[in-house]
C-alpha positions as CSV (number, residue, x, y, z in Angstrom):
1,X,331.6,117.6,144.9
2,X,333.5,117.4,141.3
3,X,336.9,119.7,141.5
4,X,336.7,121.9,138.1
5,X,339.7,122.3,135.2
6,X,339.4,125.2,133.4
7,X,341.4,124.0,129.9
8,X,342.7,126.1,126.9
9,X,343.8,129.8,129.3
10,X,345.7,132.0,126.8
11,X,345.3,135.4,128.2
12,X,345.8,137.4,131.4
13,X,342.2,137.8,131.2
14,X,341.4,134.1,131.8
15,X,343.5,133.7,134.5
16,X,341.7,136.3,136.4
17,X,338.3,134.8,135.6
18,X,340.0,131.3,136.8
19,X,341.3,133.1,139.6
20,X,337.7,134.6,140.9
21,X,335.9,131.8,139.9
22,X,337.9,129.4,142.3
23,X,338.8,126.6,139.8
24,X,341.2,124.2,141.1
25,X,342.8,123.3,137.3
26,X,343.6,125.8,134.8
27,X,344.9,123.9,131.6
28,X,347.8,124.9,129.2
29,X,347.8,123.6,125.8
30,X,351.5,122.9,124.4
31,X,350.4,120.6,121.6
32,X,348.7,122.0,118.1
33,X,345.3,123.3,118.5
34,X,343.7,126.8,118.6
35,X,344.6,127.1,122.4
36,X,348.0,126.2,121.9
37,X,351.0,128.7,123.7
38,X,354.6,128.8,124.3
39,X,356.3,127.8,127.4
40,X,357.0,131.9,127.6
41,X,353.7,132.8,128.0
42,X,352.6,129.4,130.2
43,X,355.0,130.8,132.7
44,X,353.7,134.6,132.7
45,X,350.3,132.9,133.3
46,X,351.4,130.9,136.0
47,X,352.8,134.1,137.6
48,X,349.5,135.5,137.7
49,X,347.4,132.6,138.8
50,X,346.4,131.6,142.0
51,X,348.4,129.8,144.1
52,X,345.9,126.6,145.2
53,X,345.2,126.2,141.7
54,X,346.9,123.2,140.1
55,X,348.4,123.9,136.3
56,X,348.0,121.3,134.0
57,X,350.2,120.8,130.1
58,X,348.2,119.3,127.6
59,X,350.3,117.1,125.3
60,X,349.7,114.8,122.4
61,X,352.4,112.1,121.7
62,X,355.0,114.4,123.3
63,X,358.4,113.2,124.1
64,X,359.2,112.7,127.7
65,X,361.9,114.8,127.4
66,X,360.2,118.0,126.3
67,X,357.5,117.0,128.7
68,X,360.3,117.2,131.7
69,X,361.6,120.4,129.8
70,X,358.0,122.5,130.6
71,X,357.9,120.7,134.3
72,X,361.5,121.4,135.4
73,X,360.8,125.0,134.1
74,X,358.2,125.5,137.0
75,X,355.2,125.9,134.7
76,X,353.2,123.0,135.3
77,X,352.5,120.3,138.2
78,X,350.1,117.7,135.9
79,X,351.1,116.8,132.7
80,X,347.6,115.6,130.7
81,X,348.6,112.7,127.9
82,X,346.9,112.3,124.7
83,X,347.5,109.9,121.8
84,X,350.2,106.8,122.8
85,X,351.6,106.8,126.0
86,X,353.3,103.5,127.5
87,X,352.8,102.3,131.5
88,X,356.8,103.2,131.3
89,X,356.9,106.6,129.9
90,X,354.1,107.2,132.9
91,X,356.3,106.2,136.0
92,X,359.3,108.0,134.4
93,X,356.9,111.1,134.6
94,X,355.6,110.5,138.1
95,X,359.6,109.7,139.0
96,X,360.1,113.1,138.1
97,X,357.5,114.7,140.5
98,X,354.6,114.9,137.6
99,X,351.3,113.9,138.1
100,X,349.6,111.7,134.9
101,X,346.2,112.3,133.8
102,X,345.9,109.4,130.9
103,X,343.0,110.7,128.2
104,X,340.9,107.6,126.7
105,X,339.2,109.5,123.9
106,X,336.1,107.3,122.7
107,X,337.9,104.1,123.7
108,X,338.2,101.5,126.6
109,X,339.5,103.1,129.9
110,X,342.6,100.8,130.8
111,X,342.0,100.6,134.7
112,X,345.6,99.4,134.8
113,X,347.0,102.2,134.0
114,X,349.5,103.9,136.2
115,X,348.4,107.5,136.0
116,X,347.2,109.4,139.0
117,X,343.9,110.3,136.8
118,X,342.1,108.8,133.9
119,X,340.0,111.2,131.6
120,X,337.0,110.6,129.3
121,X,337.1,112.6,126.3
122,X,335.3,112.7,123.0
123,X,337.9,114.0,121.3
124,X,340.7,117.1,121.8
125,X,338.3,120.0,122.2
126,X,336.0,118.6,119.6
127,X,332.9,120.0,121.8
128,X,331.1,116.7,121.4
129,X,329.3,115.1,124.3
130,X,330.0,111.7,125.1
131,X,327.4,109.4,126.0
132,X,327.4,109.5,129.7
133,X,325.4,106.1,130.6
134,X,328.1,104.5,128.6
135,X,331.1,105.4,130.8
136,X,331.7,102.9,133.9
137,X,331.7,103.3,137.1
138,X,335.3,103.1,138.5
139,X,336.9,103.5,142.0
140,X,339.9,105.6,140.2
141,X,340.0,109.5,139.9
142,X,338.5,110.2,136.4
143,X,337.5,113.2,134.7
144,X,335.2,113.9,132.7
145,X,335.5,116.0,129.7
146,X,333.6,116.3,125.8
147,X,331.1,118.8,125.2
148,X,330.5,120.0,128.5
149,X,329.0,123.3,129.5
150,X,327.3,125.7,131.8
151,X,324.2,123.9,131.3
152,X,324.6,120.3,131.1
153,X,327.7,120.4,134.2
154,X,325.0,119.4,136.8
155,X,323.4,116.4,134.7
156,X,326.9,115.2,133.4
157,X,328.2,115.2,137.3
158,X,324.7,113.4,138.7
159,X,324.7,110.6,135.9
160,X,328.6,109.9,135.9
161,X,329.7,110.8,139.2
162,X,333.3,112.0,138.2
163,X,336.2,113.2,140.2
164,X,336.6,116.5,138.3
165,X,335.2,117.8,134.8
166,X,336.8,119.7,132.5
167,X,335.9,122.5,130.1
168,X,337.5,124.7,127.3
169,X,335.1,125.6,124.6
170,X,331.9,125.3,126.9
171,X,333.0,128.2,128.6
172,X,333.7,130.3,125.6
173,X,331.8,133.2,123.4
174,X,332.9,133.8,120.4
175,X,335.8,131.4,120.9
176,X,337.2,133.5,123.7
177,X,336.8,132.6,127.4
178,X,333.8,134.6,129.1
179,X,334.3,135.2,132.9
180,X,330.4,134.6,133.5
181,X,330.6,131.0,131.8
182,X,333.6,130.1,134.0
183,X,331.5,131.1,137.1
184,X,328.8,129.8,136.2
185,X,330.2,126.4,135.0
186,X,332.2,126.1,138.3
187,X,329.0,126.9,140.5
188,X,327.0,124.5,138.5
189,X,329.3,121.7,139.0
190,X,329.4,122.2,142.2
191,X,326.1,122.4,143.2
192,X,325.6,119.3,141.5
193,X,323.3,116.3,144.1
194,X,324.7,113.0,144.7
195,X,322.1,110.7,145.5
């Protein structure tokens, strides 16, 4: 059974739907894009979310430092690397107490890579689905992520078999996150057979 990260949480309203729906990832975006927030209100959010669920920074080409900056102020426990990021700036992460999700967006995954998670994207919230036959299987933790939604979840964990999946704009109506999507998404994903 896939664990399930909620991305993109702006409001005090998502949290509570993240909250009820029992995800075990809910996603801040620090890096420009529609879902992007301050470290302010990351850290009200984290206040109000619950505490078994892991919080996760999205960053693109980030420095290290500024990555550290948003750790060390208590607002996340994963940090979730787009764009360049070197095998050294990595461990000095993980040295710090982070864990590393690496993203391979449309590209090769680099199994030797030494982040605790690699993820499959099609691109930063683009909403695209990636073609699921083509993604390898792998004895790391990956997660999925690209285009996924309430009703493709339960394919997408049957055909790729990932760690945990991850959703932003498949759980959204009029590009604000609806409660019954997040259930729904986390149910289906869960209910998902492994033959």
């Amino acid at each position: 059974m896939p664990k399930v990260k909620i991305c993109g949480l702006m409001r005090t309203e998502d949290i509570l739907a993240v909250n009820a729906a029992e995800a075990d990832f809910a996603g801040f975006v620090f890096a420009p894009s529609r879902h992007q927030i301050a470290l302010k209100t990351a850290l009200a959010l984290r206040k109000q979310l619950a505490p078994n669920i892991q919080t996760v920074g999205v960053f693109v080409n980030e420095s290290i430092d500024d990555i550290l900056a948003i750790y060390q102020a208590g607002a996340i426990d994963i940090a979730q690397l787009h764009g360049k990021s070197t095998p050294d700036e990595i461990k000095q992460l993980q040295q710090a107490g982070l864990k590393v999700i690496q993203v391979f967006e449309r590209q090769l995954i680099d199994l030797d890579s030494p982040a605790d998670y690699l993820m499959v994207d099609s691109g930063k919230g683009s909403g695209q689905i990636l073609n699921w036959q083509a993604i390898p299987s792998i004895t790391r933790p990956l997660i999925l992520a690209g285009g996924l939604t309430p009703e493709n979840v339960n394919q997408a964990v049957q055909l790729v078999r990932p760690d945990v999946v991850d959703v932003s704009s498949g759980v959204e109506t009029n590009a604000v996150k609806d409660p019954k999507k997040i259930t729904e998404f986390i149910k289906n994903a869960k209910e998902a057979i492994i033959i």
